[in-house]
PDB file of N, CA, C and O in Angstrom:
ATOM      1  N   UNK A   1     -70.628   7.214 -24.034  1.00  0.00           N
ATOM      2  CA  UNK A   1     -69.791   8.390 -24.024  1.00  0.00           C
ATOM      3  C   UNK A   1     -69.876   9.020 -22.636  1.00  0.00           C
ATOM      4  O   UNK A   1     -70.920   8.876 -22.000  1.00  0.00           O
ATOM      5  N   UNK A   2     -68.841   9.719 -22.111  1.00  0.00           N
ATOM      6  CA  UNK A   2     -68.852  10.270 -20.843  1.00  0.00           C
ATOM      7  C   UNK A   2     -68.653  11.772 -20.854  1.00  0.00           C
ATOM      8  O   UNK A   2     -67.888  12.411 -21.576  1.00  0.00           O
ATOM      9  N   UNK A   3     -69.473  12.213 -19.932  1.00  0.00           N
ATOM     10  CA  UNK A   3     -69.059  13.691 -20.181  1.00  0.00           C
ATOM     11  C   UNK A   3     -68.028  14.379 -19.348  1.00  0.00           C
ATOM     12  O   UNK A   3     -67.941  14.087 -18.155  1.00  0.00           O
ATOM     13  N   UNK A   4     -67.054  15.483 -20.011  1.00  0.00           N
ATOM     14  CA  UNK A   4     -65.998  15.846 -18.752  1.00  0.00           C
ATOM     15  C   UNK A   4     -66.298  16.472 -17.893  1.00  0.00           C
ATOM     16  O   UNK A   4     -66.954  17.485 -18.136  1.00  0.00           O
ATOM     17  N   UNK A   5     -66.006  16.195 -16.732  1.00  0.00           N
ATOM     18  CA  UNK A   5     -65.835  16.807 -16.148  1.00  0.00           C
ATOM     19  C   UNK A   5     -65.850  18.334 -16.131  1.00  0.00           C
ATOM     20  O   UNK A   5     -64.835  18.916 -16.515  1.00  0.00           O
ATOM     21  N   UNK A   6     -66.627  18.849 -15.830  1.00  0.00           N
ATOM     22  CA  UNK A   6     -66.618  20.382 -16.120  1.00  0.00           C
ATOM     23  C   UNK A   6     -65.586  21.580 -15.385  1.00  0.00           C
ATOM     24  O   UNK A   6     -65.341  22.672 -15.898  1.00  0.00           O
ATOM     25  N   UNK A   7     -64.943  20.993 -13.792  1.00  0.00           N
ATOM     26  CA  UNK A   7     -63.949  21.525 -13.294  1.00  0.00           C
ATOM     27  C   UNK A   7     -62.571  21.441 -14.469  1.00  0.00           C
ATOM     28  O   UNK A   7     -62.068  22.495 -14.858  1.00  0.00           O
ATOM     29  N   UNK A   8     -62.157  20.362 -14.863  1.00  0.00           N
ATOM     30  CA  UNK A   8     -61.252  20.349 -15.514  1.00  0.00           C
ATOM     31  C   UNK A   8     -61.875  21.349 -16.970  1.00  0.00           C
ATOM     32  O   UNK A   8     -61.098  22.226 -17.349  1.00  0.00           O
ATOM     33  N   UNK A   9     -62.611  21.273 -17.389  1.00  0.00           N
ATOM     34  CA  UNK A   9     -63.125  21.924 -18.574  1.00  0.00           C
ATOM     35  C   UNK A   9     -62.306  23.503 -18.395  1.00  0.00           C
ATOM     36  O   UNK A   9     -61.544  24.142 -19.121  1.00  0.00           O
ATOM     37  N   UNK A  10     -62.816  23.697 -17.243  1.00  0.00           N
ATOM     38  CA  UNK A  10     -62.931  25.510 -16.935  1.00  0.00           C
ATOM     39  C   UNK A  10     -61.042  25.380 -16.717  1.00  0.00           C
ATOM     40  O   UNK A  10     -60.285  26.136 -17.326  1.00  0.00           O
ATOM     41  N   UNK A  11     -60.596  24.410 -15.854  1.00  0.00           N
ATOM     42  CA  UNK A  11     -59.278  24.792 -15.739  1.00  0.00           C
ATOM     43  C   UNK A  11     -58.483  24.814 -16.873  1.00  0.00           C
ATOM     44  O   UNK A  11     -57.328  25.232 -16.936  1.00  0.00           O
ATOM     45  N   UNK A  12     -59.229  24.290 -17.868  1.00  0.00           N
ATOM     46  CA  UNK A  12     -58.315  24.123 -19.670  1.00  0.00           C
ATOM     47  C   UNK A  12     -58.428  25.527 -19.942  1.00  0.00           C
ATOM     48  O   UNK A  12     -57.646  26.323 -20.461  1.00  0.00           O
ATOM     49  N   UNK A  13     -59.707  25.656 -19.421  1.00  0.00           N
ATOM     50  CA  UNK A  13     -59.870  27.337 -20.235  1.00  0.00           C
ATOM     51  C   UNK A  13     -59.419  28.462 -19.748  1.00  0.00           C
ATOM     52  O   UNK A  13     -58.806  29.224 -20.494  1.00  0.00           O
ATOM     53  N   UNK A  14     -59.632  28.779 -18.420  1.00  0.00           N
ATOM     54  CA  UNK A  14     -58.635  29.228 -18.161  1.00  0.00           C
ATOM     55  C   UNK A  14     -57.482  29.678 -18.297  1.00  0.00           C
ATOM     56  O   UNK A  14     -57.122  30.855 -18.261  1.00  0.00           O
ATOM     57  N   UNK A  15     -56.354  27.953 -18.594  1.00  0.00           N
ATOM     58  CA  UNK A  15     -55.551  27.919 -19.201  1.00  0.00           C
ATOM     59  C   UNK A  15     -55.226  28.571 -20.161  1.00  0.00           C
ATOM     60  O   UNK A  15     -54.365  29.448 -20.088  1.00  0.00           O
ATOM     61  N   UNK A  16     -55.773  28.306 -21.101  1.00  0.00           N
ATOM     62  CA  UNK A  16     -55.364  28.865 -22.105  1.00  0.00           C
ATOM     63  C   UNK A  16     -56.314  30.441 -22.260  1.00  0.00           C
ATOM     64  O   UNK A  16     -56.237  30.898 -23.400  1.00  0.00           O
ATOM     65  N   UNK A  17     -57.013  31.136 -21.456  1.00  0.00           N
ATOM     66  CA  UNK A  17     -57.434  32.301 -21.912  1.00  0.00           C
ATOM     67  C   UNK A  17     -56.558  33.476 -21.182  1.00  0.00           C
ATOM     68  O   UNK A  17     -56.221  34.569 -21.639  1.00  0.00           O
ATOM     69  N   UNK A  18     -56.282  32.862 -19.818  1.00  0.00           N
ATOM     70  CA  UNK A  18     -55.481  33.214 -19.070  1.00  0.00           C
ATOM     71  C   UNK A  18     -53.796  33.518 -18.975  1.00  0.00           C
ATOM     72  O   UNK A  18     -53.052  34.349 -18.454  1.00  0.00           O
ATOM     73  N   UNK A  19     -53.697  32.339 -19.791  1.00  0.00           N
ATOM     74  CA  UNK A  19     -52.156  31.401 -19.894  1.00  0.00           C
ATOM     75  C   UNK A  19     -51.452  31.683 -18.730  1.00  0.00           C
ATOM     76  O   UNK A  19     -50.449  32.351 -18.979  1.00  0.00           O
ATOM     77  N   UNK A  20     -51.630  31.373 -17.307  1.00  0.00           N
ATOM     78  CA  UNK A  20     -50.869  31.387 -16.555  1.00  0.00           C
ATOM     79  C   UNK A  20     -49.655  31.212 -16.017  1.00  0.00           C
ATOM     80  O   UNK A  20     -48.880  31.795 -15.260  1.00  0.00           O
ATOM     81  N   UNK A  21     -49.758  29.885 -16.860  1.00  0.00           N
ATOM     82  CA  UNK A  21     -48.349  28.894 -17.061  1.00  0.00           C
ATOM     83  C   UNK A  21     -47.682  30.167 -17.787  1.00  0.00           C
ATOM     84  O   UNK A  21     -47.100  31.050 -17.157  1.00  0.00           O
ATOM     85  N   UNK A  22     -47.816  30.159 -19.026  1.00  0.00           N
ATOM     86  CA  UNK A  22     -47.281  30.895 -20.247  1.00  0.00           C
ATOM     87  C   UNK A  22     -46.273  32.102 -19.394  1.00  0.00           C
ATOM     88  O   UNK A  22     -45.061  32.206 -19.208  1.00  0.00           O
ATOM     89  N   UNK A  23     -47.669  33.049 -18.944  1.00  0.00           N
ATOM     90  CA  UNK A  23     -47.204  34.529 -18.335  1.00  0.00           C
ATOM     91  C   UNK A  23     -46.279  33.974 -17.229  1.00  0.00           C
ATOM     92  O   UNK A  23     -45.251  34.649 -17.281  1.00  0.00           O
ATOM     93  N   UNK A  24     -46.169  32.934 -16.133  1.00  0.00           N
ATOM     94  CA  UNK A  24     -45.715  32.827 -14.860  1.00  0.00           C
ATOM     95  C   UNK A  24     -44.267  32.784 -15.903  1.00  0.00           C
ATOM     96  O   UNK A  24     -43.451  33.663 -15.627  1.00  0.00           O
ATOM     97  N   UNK A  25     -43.976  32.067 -16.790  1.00  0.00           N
ATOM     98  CA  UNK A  25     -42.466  31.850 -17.346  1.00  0.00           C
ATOM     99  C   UNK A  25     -42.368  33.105 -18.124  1.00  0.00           C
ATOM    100  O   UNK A  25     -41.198  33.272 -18.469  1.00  0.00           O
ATOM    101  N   UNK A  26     -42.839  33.674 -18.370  1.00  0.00           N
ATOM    102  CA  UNK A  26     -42.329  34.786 -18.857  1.00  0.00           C
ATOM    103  C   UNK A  26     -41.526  35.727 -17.843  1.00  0.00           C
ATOM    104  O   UNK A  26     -40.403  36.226 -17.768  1.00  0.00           O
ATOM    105  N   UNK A  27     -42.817  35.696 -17.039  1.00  0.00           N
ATOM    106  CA  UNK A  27     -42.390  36.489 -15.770  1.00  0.00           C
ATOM    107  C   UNK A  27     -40.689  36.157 -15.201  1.00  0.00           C
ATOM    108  O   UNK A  27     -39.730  36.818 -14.802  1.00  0.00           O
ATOM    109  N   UNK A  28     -40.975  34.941 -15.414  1.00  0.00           N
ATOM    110  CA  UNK A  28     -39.115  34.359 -14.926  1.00  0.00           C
ATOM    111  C   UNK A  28     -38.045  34.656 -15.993  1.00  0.00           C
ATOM    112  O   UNK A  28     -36.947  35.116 -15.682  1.00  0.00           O
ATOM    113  N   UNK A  29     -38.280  34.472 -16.831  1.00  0.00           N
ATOM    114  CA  UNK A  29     -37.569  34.964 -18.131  1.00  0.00           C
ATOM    115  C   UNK A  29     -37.274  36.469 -18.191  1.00  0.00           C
ATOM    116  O   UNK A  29     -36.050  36.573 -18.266  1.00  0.00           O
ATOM    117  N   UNK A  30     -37.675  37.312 -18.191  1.00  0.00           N
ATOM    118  CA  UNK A  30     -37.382  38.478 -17.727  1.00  0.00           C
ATOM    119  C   UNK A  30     -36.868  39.102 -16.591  1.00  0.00           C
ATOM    120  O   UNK A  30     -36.461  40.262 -16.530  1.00  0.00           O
ATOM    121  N   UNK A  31     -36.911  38.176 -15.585  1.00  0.00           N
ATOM    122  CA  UNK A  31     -35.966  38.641 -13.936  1.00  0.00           C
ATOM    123  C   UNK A  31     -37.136  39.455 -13.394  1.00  0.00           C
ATOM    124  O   UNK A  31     -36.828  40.534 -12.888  1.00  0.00           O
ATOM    125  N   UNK A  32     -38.419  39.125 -13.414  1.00  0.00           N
ATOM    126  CA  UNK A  32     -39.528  39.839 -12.949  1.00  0.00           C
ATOM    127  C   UNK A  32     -40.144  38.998 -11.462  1.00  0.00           C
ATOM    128  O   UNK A  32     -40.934  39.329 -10.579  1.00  0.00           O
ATOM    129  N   UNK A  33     -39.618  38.211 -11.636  1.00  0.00           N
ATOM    130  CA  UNK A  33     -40.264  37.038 -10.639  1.00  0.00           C
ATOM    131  C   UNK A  33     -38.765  35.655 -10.513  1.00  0.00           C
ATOM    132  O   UNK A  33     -37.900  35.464 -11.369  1.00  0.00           O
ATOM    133  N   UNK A  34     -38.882  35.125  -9.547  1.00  0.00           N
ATOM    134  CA  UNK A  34     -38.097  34.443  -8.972  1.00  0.00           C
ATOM    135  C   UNK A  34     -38.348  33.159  -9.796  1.00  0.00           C
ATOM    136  O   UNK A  34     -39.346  33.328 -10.496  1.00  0.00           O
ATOM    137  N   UNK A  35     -37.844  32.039  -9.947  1.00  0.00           N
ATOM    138  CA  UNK A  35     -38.555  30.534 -10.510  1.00  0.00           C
ATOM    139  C   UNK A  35     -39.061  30.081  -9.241  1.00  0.00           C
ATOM    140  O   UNK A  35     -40.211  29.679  -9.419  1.00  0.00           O
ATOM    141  N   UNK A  36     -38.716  29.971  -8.058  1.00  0.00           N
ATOM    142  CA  UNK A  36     -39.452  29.414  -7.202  1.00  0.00           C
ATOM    143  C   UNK A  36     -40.631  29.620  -6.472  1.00  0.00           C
ATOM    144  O   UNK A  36     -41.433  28.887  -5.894  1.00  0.00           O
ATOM    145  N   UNK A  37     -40.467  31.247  -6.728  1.00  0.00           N
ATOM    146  CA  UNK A  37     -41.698  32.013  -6.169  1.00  0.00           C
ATOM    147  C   UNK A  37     -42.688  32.176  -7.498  1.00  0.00           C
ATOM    148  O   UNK A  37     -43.776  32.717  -7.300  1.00  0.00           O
ATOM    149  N   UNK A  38     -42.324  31.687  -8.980  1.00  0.00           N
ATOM    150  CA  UNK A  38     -43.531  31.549  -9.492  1.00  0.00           C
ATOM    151  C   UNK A  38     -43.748  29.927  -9.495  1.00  0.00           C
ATOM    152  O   UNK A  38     -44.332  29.777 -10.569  1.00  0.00           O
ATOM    153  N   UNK A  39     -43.662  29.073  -9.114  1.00  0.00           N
ATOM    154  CA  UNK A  39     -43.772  27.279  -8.941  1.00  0.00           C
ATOM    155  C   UNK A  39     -44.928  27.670  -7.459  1.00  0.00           C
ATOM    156  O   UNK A  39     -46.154  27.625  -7.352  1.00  0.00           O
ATOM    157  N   UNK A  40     -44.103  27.949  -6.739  1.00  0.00           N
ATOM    158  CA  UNK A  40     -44.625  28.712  -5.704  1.00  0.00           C
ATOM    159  C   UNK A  40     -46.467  29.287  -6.138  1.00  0.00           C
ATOM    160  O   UNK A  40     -47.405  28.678  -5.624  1.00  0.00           O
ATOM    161  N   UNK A  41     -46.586  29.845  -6.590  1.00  0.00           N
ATOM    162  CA  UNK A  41     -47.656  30.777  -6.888  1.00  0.00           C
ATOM    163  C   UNK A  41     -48.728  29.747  -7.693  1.00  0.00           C
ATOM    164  O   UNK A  41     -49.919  29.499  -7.508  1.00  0.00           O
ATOM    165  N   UNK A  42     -47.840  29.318  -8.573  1.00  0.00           N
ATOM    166  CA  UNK A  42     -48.629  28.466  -9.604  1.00  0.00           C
ATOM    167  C   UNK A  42     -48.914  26.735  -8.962  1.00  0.00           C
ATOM    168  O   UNK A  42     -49.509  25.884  -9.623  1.00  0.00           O
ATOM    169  N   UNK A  43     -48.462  26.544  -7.856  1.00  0.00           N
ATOM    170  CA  UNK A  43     -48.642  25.427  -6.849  1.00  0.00           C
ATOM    171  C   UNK A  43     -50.423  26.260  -5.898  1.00  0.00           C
ATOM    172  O   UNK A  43     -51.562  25.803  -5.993  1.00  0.00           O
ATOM    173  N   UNK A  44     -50.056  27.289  -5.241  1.00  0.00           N
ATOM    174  CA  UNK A  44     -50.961  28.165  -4.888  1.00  0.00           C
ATOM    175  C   UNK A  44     -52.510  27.750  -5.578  1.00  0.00           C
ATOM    176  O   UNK A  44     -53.412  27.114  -5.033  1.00  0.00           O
ATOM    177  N   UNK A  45     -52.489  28.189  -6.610  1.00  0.00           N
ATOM    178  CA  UNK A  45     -53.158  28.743  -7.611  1.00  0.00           C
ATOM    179  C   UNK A  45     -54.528  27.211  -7.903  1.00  0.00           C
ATOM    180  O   UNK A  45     -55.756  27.157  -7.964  1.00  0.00           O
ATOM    181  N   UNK A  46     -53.204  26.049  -8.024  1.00  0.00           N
ATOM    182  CA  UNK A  46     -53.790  24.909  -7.854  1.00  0.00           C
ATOM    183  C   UNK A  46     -54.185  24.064  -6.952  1.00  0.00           C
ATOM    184  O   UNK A  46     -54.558  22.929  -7.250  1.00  0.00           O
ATOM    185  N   UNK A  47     -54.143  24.608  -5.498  1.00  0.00           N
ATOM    186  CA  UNK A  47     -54.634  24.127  -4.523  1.00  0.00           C
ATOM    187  C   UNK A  47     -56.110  24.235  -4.104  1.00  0.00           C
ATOM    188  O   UNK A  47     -56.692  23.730  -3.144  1.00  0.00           O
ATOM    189  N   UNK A  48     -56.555  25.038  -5.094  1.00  0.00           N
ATOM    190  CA  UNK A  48     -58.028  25.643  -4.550  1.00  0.00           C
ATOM    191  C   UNK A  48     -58.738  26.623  -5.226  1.00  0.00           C
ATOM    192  O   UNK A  48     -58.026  27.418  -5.839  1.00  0.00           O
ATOM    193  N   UNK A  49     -59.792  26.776  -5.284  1.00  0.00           N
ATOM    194  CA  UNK A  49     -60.363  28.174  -6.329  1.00  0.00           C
ATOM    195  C   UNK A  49     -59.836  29.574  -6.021  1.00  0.00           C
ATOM    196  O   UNK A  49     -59.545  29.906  -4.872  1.00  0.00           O
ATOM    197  N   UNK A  50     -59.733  30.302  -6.962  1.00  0.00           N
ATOM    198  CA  UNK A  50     -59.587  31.479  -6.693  1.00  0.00           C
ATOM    199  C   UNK A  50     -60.061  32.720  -7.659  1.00  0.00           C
ATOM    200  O   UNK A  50     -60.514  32.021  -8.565  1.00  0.00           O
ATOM    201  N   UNK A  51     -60.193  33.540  -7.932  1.00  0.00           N
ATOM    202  CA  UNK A  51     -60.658  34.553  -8.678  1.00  0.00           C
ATOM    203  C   UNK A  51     -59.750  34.985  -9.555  1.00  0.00           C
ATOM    204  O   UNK A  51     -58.619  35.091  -9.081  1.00  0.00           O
ATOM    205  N   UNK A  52     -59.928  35.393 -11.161  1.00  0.00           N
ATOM    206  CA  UNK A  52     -59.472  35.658 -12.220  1.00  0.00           C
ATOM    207  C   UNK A  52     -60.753  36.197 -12.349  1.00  0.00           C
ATOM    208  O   UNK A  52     -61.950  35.918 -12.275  1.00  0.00           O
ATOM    209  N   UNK A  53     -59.519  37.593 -12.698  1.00  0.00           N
ATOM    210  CA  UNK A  53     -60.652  38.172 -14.389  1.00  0.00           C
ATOM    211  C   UNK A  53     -59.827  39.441 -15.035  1.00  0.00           C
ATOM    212  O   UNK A  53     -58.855  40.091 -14.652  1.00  0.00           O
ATOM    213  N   UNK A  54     -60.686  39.485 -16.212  1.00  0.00           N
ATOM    214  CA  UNK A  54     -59.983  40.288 -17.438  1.00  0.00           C
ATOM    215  C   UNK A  54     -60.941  41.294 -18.530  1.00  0.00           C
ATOM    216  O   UNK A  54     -62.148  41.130 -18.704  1.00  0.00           O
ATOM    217  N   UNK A  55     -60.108  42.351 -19.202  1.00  0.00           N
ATOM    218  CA  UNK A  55     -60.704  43.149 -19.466  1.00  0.00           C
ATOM    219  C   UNK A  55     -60.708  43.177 -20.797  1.00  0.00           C
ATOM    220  O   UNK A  55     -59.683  42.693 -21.279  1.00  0.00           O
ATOM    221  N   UNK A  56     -61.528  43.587 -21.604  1.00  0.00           N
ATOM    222  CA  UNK A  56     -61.502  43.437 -23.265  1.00  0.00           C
ATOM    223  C   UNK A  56     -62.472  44.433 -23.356  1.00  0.00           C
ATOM    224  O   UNK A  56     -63.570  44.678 -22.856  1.00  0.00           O
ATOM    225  N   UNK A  57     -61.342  45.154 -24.535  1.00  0.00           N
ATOM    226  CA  UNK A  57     -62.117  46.288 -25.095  1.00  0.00           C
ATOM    227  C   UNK A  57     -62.135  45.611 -26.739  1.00  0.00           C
ATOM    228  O   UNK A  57     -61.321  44.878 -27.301  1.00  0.00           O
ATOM    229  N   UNK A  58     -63.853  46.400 -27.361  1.00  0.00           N
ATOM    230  CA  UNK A  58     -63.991  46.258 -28.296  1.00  0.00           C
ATOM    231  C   UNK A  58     -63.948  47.195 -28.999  1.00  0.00           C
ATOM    232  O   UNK A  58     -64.672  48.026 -28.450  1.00  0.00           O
ATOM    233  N   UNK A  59     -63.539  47.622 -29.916  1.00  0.00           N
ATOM    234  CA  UNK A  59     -63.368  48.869 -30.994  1.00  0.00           C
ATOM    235  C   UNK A  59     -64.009  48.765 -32.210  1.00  0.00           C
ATOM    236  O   UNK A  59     -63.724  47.897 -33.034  1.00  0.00           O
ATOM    237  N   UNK A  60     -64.982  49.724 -32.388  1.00  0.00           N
ATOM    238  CA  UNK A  60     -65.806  49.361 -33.990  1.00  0.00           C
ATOM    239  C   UNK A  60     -65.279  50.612 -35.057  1.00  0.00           C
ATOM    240  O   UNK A  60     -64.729  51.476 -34.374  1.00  0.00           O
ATOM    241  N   UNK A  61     -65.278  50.824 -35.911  1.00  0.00           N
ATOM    242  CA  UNK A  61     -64.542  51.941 -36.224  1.00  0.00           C
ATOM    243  C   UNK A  61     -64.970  51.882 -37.905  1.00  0.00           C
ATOM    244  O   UNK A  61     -65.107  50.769 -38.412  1.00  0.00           O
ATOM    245  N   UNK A  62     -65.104  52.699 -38.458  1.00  0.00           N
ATOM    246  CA  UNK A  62     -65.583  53.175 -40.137  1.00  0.00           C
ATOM    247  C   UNK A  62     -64.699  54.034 -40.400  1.00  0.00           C
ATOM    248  O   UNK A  62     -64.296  54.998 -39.749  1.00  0.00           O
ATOM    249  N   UNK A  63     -64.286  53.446 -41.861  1.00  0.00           N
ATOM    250  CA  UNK A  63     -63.473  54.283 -42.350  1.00  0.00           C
ATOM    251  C   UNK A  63     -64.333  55.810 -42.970  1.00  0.00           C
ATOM    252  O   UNK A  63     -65.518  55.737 -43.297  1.00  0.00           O
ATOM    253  N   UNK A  64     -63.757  56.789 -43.040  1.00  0.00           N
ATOM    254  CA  UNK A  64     -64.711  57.345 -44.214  1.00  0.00           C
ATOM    255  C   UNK A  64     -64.562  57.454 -45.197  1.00  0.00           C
ATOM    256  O   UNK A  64     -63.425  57.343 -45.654  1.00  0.00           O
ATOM    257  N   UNK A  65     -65.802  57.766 -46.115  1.00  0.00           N
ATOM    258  CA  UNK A  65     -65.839  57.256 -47.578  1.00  0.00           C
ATOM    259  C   UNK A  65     -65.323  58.926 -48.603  1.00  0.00           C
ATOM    260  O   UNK A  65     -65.248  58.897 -49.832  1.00  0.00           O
TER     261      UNK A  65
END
């Protein structure tokens, strides 16, 4: 058995925690961004590392009785 690669690992995850792809077409879909200047960006993006990050709030909450 072989193990993956762990660069590709993180870029799956990413992927999908991120959805870059996802948001970049949205972004075009709405007239928010150009199609070429997000191919553009998302060509960028894959040329080399770069920094992501994100914020999550947690909410705990009780009803009362």
């Amino acid at each position: 058995m072989t193990q993956p690669n762990p660069i590709d690992y993180l870029d799956q995850v990413a992927a999908a925690v991120l959805g870059l792809r996802r948001n970049t077409a949205r972004a075009v879909e709405a007239g928010r961004l150009g199609a070429a200047a997000g191919e553009r960006w998302l060509d960028h993006l894959s040329s080399g590392p770069f920094l992501a990050t994100a914020a999550f709030f947690v909410v705990l909450a009780e009803a009362p009785h």
